[in-house]
C-alpha positions, 0 to 999 in steps of 0.5 A: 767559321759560321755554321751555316757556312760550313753547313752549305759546304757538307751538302754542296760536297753530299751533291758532288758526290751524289753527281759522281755516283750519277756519272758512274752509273752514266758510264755503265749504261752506256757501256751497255749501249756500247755493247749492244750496238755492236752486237746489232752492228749499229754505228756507236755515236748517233749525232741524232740522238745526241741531238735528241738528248739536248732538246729533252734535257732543255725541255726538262730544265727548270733550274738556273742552268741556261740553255748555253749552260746545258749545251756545254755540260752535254758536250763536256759529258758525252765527250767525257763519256766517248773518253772513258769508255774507249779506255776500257 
């Protein structure tokens, strides 16, 4: 197989990884947030700053994802999220 082949694979597979550890540590954080708002007696879900959150991240991109691009991994993201954390 050619080696740089191989070698884009290892650090394609290294950033998957490097994302689950990101996503991991999501969940933490807004388990947290969870937690706190409860406390406070504040409504979990704040469509305002879900908003918020997807023109920072447009601002904040400099890569190849496109704005639709974006919009879909944040919706598929904060749903994930919402999912996971009703779980537990």
């Amino acid at each position: 197989m050619d080696a740089a082949l191989v070698r884009l694979r290892e650090l394609l597979a290294d950033n998957d990884v490097a994302l689950l550890d990101l996503v991991n540590r999501r969940l933490e954080l807004v388990g947290q947030i969870k937690e706190r708002k409860a406390e406070l007696d504040v409504a979990f879900v704040d469509p305002d700053r879900e908003a918020w959150l997807l023109d920072h991240l447009r601002r904040a991109n400099s890569g190849r994802l496109s704005d639709e691009g974006l919009r879909e991994l944040l919706t598929t993201l904060l749903d994930l999220t919402k999912r996971e954390l009703a779980r537990s």
